[in-house]
C-alpha positions in Angstrom: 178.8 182.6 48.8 176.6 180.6 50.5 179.0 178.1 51.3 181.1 180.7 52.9 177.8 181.4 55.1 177.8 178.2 56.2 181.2 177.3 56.9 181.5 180.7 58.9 178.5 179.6 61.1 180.1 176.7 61.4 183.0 178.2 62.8 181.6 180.7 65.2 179.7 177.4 66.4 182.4 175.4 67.4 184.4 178.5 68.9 181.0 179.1 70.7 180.6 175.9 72.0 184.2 176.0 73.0 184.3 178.9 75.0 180.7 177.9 77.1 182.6 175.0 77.5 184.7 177.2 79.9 181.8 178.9 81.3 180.0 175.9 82.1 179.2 173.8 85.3 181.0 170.8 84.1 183.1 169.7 81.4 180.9 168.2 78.3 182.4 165.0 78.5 181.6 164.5 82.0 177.7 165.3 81.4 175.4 163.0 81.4 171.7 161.7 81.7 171.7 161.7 85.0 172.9 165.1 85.1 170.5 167.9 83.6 172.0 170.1 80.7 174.4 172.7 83.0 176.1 174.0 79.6 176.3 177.6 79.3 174.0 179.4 76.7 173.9 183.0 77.1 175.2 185.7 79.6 172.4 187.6 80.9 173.4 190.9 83.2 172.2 192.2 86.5 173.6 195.2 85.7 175.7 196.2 83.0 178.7 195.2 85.4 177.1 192.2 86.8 176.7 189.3 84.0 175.9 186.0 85.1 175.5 182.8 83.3 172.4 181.4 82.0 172.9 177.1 81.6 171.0 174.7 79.5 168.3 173.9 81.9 167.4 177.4 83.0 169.7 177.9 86.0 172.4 180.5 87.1 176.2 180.2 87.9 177.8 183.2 89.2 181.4 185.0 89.0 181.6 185.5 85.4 184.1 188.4 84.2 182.3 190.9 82.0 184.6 190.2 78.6 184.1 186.5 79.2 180.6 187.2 79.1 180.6 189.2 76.2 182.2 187.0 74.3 180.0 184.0 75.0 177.3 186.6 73.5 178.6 187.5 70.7 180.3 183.8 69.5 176.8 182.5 70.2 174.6 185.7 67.9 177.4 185.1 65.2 176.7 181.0 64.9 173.2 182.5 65.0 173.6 185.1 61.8 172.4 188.2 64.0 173.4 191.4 63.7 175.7 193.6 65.9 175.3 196.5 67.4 177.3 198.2 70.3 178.5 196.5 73.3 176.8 198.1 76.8 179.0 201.0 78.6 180.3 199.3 81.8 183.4 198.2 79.0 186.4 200.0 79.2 188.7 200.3 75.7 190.7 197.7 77.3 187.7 195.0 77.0 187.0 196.0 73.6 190.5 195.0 73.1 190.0 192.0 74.5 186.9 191.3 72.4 188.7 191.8 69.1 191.8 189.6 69.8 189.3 186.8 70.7 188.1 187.6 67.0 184.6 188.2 67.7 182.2 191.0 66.7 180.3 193.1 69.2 177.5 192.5 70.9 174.3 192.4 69.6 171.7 195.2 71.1 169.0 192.4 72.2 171.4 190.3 73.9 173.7 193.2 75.6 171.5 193.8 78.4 168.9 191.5 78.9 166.8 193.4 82.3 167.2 193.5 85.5 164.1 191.1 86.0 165.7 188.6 83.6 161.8 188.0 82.9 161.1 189.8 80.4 163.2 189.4 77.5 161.3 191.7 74.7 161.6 194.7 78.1 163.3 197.8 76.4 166.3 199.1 78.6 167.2 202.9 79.0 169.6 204.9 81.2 167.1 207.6 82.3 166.4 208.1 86.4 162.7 207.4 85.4 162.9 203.9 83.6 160.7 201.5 85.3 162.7 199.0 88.0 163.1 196.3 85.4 164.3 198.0 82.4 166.7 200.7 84.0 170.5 200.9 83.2 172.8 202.8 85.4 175.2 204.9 84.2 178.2 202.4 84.3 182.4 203.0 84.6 185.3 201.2 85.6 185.9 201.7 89.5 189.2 200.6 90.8 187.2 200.0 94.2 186.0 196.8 92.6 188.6 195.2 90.1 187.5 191.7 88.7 186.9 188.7 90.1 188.8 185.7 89.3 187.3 183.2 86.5 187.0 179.3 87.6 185.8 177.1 84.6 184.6 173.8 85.4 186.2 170.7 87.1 189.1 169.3 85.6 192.1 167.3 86.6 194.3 170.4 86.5 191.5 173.1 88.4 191.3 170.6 91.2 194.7 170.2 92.1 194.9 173.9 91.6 191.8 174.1 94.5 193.4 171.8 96.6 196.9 172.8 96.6 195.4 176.5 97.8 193.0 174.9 100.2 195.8 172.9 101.6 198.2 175.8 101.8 195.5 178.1 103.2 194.3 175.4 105.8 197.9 176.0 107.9 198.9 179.5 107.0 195.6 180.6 107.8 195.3 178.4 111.0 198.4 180.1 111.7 197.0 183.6 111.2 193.9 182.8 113.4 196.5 181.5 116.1 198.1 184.3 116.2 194.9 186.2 116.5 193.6 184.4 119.5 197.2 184.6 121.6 196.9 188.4 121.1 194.0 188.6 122.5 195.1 186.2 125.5 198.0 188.1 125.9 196.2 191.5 125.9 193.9 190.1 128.2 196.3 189.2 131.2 196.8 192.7 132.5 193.1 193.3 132.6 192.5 189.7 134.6 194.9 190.6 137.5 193.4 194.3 137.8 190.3 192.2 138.1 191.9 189.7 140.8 193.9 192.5 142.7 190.1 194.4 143.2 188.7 191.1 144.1 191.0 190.6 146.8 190.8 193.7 148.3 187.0 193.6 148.6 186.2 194.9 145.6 183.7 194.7 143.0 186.0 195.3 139.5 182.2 195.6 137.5 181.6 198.5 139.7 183.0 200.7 136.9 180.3 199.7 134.3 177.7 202.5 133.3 175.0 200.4 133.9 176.1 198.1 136.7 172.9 198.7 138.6 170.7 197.7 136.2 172.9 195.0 135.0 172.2 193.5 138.7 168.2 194.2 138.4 168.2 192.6 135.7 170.2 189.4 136.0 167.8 189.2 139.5 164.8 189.3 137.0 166.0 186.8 134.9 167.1 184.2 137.3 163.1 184.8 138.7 161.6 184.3 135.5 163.8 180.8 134.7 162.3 179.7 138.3 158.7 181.2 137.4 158.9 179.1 134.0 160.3 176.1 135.9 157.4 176.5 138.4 154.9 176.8 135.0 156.1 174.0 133.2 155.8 171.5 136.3 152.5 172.7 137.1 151.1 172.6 133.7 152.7 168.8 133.5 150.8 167.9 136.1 147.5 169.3 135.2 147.6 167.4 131.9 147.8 164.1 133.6 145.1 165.1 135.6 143.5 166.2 132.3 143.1 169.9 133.4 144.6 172.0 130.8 143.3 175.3 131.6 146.7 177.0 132.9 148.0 178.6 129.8 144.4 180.0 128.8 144.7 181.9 132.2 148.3 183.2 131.7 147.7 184.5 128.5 144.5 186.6 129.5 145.9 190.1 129.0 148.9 189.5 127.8 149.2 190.0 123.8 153.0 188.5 124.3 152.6 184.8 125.9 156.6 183.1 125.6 156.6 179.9 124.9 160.5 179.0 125.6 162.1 179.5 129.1 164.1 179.3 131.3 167.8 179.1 131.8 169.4 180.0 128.4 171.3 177.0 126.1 173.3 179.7 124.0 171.7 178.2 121.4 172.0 180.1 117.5 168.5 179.4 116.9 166.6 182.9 116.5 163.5 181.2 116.8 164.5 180.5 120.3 165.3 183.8 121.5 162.0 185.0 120.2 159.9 182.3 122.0 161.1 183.8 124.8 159.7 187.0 124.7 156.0 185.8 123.2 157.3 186.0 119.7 158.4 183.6 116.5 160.2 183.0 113.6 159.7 181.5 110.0 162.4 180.8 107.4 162.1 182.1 104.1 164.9 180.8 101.6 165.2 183.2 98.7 167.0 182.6 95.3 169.7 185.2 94.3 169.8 186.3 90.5 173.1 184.8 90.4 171.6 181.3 91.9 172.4 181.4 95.3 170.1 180.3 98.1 170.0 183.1 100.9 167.9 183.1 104.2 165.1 185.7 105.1 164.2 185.2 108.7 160.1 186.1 109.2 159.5 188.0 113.1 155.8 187.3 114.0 153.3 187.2 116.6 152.0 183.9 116.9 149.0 185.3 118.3 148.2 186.7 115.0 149.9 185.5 112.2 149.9 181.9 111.3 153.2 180.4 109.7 153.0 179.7 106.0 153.7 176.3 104.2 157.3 174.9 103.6 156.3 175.1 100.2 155.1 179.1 100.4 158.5 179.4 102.3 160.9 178.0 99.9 162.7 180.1 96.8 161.4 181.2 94.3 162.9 181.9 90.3 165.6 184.4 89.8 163.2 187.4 89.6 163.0 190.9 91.3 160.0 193.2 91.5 158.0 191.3 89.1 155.2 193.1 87.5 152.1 193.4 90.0 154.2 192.6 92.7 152.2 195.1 95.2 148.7 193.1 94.2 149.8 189.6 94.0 151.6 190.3 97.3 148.1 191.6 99.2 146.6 188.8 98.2 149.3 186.1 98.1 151.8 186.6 100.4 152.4 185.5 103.8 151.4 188.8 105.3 150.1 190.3 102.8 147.2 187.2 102.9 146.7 187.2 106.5 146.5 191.4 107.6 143.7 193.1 106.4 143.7 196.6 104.9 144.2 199.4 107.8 145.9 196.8 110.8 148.7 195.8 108.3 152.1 196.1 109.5 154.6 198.0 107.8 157.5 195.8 106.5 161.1 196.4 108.1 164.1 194.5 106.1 166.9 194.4 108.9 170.6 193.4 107.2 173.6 192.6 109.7 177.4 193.2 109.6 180.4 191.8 108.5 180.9 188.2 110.1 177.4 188.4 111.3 173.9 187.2 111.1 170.8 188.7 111.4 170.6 186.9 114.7 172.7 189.9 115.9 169.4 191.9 116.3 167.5 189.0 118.5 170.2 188.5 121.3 169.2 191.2 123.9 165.7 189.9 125.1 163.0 192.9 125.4 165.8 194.9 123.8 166.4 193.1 120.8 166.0 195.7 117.6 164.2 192.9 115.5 162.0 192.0 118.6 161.9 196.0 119.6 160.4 197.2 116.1 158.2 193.4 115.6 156.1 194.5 119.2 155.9 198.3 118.3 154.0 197.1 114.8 156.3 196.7 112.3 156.2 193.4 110.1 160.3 192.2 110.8 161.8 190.6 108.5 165.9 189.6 109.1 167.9 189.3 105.8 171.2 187.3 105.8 173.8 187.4 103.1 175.0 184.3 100.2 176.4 181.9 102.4 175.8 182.6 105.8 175.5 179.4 108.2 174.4 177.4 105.5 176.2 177.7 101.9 173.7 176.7 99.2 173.8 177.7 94.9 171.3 176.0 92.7 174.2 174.5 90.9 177.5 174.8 93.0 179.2 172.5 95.5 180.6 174.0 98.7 183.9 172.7 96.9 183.6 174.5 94.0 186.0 177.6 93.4 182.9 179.7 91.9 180.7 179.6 95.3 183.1 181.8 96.7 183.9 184.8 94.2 182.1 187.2 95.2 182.5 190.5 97.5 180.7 193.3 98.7 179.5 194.3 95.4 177.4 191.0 94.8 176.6 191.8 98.2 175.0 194.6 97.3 173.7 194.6 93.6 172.8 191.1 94.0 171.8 189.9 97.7 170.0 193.0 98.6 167.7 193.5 96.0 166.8 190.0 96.5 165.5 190.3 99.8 164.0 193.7 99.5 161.6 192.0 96.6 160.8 188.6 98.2 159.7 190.9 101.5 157.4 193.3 99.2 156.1 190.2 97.6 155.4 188.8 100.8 154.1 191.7 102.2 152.0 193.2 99.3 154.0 197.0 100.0 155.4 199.4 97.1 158.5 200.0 99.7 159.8 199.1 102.8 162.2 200.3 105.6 165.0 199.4 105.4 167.6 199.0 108.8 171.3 197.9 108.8 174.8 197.9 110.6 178.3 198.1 109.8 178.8 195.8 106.7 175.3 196.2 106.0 175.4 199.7 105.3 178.5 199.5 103.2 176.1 196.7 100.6 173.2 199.3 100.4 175.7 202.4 99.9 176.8 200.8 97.3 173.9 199.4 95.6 172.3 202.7 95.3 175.4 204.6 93.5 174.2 205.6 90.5 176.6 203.3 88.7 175.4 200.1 90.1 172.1 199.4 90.6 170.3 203.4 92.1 166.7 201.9 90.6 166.7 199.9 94.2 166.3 203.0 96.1 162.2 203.5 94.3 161.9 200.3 96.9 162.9 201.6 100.1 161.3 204.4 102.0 164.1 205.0 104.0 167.6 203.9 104.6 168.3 203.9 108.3 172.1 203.3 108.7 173.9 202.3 112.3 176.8 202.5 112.6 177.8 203.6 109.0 180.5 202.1 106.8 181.6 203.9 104.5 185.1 205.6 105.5 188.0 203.6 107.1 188.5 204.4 110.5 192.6 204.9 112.3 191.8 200.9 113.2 192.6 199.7 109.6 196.2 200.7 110.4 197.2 198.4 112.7 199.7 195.3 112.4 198.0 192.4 111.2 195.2 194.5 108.7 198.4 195.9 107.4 199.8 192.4 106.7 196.9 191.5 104.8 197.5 194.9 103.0 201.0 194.3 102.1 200.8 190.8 100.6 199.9 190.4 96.7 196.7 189.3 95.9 198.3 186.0 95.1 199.7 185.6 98.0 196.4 186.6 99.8 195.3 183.7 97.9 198.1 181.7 99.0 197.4 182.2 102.8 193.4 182.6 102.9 192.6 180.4 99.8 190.0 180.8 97.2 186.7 179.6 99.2 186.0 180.2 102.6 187.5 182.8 104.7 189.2 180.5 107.6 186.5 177.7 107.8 188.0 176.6 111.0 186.1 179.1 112.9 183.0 177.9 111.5 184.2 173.8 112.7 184.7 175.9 116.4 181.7 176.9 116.5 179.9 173.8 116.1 182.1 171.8 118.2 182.7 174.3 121.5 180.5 174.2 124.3 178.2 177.8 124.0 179.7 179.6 126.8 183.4 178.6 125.7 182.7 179.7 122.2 181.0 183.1 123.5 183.4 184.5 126.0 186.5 182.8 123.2 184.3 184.9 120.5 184.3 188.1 122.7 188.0 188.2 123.7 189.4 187.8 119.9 186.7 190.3 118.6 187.6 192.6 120.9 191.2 192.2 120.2 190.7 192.8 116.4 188.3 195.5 116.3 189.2 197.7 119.8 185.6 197.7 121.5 184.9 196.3 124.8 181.5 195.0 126.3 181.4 198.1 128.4 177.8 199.1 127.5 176.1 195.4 126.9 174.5 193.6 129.2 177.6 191.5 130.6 175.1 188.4 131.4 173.9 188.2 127.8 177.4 188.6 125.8 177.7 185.0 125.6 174.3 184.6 123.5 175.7 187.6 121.9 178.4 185.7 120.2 176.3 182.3 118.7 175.3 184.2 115.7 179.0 185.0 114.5 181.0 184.3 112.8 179.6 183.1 109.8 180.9 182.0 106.0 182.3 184.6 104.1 184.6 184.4 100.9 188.1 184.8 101.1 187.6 187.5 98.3 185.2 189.0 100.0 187.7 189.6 103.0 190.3 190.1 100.4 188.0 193.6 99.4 188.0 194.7 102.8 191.2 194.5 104.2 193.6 193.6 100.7 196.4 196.0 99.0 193.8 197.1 96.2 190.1 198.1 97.1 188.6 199.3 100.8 192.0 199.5 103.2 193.9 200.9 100.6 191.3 203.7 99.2 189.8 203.9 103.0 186.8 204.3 101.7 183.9 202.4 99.7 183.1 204.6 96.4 186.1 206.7 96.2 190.0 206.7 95.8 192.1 208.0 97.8 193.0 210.7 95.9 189.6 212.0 96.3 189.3 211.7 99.2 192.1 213.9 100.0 190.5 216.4 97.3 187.8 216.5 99.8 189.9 217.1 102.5 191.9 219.8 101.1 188.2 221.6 100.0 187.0 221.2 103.5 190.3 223.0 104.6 190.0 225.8 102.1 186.8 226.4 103.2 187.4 226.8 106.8 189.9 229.1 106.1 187.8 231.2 104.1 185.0 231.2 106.5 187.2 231.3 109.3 185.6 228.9 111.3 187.1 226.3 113.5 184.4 223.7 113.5 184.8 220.6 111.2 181.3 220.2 110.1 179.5 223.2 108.1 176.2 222.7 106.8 176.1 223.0 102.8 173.9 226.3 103.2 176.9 227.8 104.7 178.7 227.1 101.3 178.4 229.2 98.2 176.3 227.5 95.1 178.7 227.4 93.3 180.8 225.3 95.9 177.7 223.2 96.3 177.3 222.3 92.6 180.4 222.1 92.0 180.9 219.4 94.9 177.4 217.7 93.3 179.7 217.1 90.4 181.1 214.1 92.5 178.4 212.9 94.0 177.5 209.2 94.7 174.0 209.1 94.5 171.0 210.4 91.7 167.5 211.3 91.8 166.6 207.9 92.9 168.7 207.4 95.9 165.8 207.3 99.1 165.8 209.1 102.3 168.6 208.4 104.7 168.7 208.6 108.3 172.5 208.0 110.6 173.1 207.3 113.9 176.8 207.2 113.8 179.0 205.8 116.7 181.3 208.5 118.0 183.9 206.1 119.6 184.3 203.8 116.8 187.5 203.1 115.7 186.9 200.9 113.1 185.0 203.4 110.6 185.0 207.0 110.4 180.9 207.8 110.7 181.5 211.6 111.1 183.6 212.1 107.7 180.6 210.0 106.0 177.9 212.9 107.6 180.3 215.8 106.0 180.2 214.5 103.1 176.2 214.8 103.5 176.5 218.1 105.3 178.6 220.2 102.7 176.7 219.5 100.0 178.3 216.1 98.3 175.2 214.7 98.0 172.3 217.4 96.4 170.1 214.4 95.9 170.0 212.6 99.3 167.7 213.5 102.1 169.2 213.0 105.3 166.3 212.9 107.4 167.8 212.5 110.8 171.4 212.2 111.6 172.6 211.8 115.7 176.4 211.2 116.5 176.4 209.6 120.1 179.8 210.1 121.7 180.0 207.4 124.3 179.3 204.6 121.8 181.4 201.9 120.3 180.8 200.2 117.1 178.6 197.4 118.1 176.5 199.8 121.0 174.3 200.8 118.3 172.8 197.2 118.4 174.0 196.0 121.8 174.2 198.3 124.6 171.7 198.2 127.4 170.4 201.6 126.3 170.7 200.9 122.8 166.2 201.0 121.7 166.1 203.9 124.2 169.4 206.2 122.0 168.5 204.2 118.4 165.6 201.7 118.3 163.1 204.3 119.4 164.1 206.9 116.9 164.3 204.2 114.5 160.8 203.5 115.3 159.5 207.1 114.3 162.2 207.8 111.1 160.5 204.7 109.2 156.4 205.9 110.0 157.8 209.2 109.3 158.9 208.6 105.7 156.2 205.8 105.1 154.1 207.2 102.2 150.3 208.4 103.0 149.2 205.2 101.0 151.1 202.6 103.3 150.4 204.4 106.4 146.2 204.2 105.5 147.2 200.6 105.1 149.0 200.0 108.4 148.2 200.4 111.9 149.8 203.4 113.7 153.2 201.5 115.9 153.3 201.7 119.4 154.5 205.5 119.6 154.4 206.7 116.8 150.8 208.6 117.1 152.2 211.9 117.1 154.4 211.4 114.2 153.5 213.2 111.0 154.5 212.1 107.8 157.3 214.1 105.9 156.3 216.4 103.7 158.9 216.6 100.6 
């Protein structure tokens, strides 16, 4: 009997070691001393849909599907002797299929979900709304919105030539796709150059049209007088330190709590440091390590008048942790704010996350009127999260090369990038929660994050979720010709044109190798092409700057989710089918025909309780979900803000508290960040809806931000 013991162990050893093998960074004959231990070990999971791989030496690889992982679990508790138990609830019948043809048992309860800390191993896990951060489980289904990814094992002979043969397909077809891209927009943009020459020549001014041409003048006046003031500055102050007089910048800065420190006429540089020198701010650069091992940037907003930069050593990431126990009290004492503020003139922290394509940059391009630069000078402590990849792609483990640094989509996005920041700011900061501010793409992460079958415990972090720009619901631009030709192709094909890394790198070599006002005005025309907006409402002298922070990396599968035949453009919408959403529609119908009423939004006390409940049945979002605040674009084409506030308004959503919610008409998708009256429509009630929902704790903390002393905290 005992012999049968053993040789069974024996077995599930060798089986084990086989499939890690498969899971690993590198192949076992290819390790070596130089090379730390990168086998696989154990799956640990984010969530019960997110498992990631734990090596040898303690790091992380991403992109592992869920039955891979469970399999890796239960070979390695069987070589072990250690008994099974159930596996977790994210796994369909079809998994557990899969699990018994691979011949292995189920998973064993302490390996099945190992916390959402992966600290604390002994940390008991449970499903109820009021589980602590750490050991909370979401309630977890299938969701054709987000299929699986595709599993890369490590290099071999065969995986490389499979890599290269899709990189070297997807090089031309995709160069193909982007020149097609940028001679629509040339072509589109003929007709509006001669309206422009024929006005010119008949003595006229073709900008004269622009809603804020007047102040566009003032302002490019003001600008071209402040490059020749700083000119003026800098050769005085050169001459006064050879004479050894250096008294001129203690005399400028009397009085003024905002003294810039860069000038001048503007590079177009993509350096948000830059752009905040130049209005008496700075920048720091946190990097931040991902549960899943990738290396993401957090951009720091300070005043330098108050706030001294921390060490690159303070400023470099961390272990693969989130909210770690006495977060709040390490961070007051610790952290790079939280050290340097003292109790009652601390600044309440403010996590800003950009769109698709973008960087965070996107909120420092406008000067004065920057959001980022806006909320920094009002009080707030700023801090600019970017997404995996961004400018600079970095894992703890992968190569740029390497099929597995790429396969991910908005749901890593989300469960796994976004949590992230919102921890290293609190831990920084030495705050229970924090505001937290995004656009476009940004929006779509946190909305889904916070469903209550991915990771809802995130919303106990954030005060309040101010969304611009919403996107959530497809809007009538993800119907035209070439969105529906990456609609129609297979996924296979998809892979075939865009490969399995980065979404059309070549953009990325442009962007390093045009001159800045080339790029930026090249940047404007084909983005305005693909998305239908025009620079009607930004400040025309600035649009160039406006276009060195994008685009940025992104995954082809990543793209593949937005715009491919299976997930966003197909469903048109972010957490539900189609076939819901038409449900919806035909509700929303009945009930205006009941009611007899002609307008398309009725508040859910207009609706029965029963209609209400009954629509709760649906909803999105539990008990954790925070306070949410819209200020939707009413001319965007590109997503459908107003369906998103219906849902809200008729009752989809019992749990969510939508604090403010403001529909402006005139605006395009990127006005809410860019136009010349964007802080006066957005920033400003920004401002108000974050000190509004701050709890009476933080706000004792902080000091009151510039306009805000009338506000009065919510009362729930």
């Amino acid at each position: 009997m005992a012999t049968k013991i053993a040789q069974s162990k024996d077995d599930a050893t060798t089986r084990f070691n086989r499939h890690a093998e498969k899971l690993s960074l590198l192949p076992r004959h290819e390790e070596s001393k130089r090379v730390s231990a990168t086998s696989a070990v154990r799956a640990r999971f984010v969530t019960p849909q997110d498992p990631v791989i734990e090596t040898a030496n303690g790091d992380r690889l991403p992109a592992v599907p869920l039955v891979e992982a469970q399999i890796l679990n239960n070979l390695k508790s069987e070589a072990e002797g250690r008994p099974f138990d159930v596996g977790p609830a994210a796994m369909g019948d079809a998994e557990r299929e899969q699990l018994e043809d691979a011949g292995v048992g189920q998973v064993p309860q302490n390996d099945m979900l190992e916390g959402t800390t992966l600290k604390h191993e002994s940390s008991s896990q449970s499903s109820e709304p009021g589980a602590p951060l750490g050991n909370a489980i979401p309630p977890s289904r299938t969701n054709p919105l987000f299929p699986p990814l595709p599993l890369y094992g490590p290099s071999t002979f065969m995986r490389n030539v499979h890599c290269n043969l899709f990189r070297f397909s997807s090089f031309f077809l995709s160069l193909g796709f982007l020149a097609v891209i940028v001679l629509g927009s040339a072509f589109t943009s003929i007709p509006l150059m001669f309206r422009h020459i024929t006005l010119r020549l008949t003595g006229k001014d073709p900008d004269a049209r622009r809603p804020f041409h007047e102040e566009e003048k003032r302002r490019k006046r003001a600008r071209r007088e402040a490059a020749r003031a700083w000119k003026q500055r800098c050769r005085r102050r050169n001459s006064m330190e050879k004479a050894g007089n250096d008294t001129e910048d203690g005399r400028a800065s009397q009085g003024n709590d905002y003294i810039p420190t860069e000038g001048g006429d503007d590079p177009l540089k993509c350096d948000v440091g830059y752009y905040a020198r130049r209005v008496g701010l700075d920048t720091e650069e946190f990097r931040v390590q991902t549960e899943d091992g990738f290396i993401i940037q957090l951009w720091h907003v300070f005043n330098p008048r108050e706030y001294s930069p921390v060490s690159d050593e303070t400023r470099s990431h961390h272990e693969p942790v989130v909210f770690p126990e006495k977060q709040t009290e390490n961070g007051r004492i610790h952290g790079a704010s939280g050290a340097q503020y003292r109790n009652g003139n601390r600044r309440y922290p403010v996590l800003l996350v950009h769109g698709l394509l973008q960087s965070s940059g996107a909120y420092c391009t406008n000067d004065e009127d920057s959001l980022a630069f806006f909320l920094c000078k009002s009080g707030y402590d700023v801090w600019l999260g970017n997404n995996r990849c961004g400018f600079d792609p970095q894992h703890q483990m992968l190569a740029y090369s390497d099929p597995r640094m790429w396969a991910w989509n908005i749901r890593q996005m989300g469960v796994i990038d976004l949590p992230a920041l919102i921890s290293r700011v609190l831990s920084e900061t030495g705050f229970p929660k924090l505001g937290l501010v995004c656009h476009s793409q940004g929006t779509t992460e946190t909305f889904v994050a916070l469903a209550k079958e991915q990771r809802p415990d995130l919303g106990t972090k954030i005060s309040v979720f101010c969304a611009l720009a919403p996107a959530a619901y497809a809007g009538p631009l993800i119907g035209k010709m070439y969105f529906k030709f990456m609609r129609i192709i297979s996924p296979g094909m998809f892979r075939v044109f865009f490969g399995i890394h980065a979404f059309i790198p070549f953009m990325m070599t442009m962007h390093s190798l045009l001159p800045g006002k080339l790029y930026g005005a090249l940047g404007y025309r084909v983005f305005s092409f693909l998305f239908n907006w025009t620079d009607d409402r930004w400040e025309q002298d600035l649009r160039d700057r406006m276009f060195q922070f994008a685009p940025v990396y992104v995954s082809a599968e990543s793209m593949r989710w937005w715009l491919g035949r299976e997930c966003f453009a197909k469903q048109r919408c972010i957490l539900a089918t189609r076939e819901e959403g038409q449900l919806e529609d035909e509700e929303d119908e009945d009930d205006l025909l009941f009611a007899g009423k002609s307008s398309p939004h009725t508040s859910s006390g207009d609706l029965s309780g029963e209609a209400t409940e009954s629509r709760g049945r649906t909803a999105w979002y539990d008990e954790q979900v925070p306070p949410m605040a819209f200020w939707i674009a009413g001319s965007d084409d590109l997503v459908d803000g107003r369906r998103l506030l219906r849902r809200f308004e008729r009752g989809r959503e019992p749990h969510v508290r939508l604090v403010h919610a403001k529909i402006i008409e005139e605006y395009e998708h990127l006005d809410v960040i860019w136009a010349m009256d964007a802080i006066e429509k957005v920033g400003k009630e920004v401002r108000k809806v974050i000190w509004r929902t701050a709890s009476k704790d933080s706000r004792d903390l902080c000091r009151v931000p510039v306009g805000c002393e009338d506000v009065e905290m919510d009362c729930v």
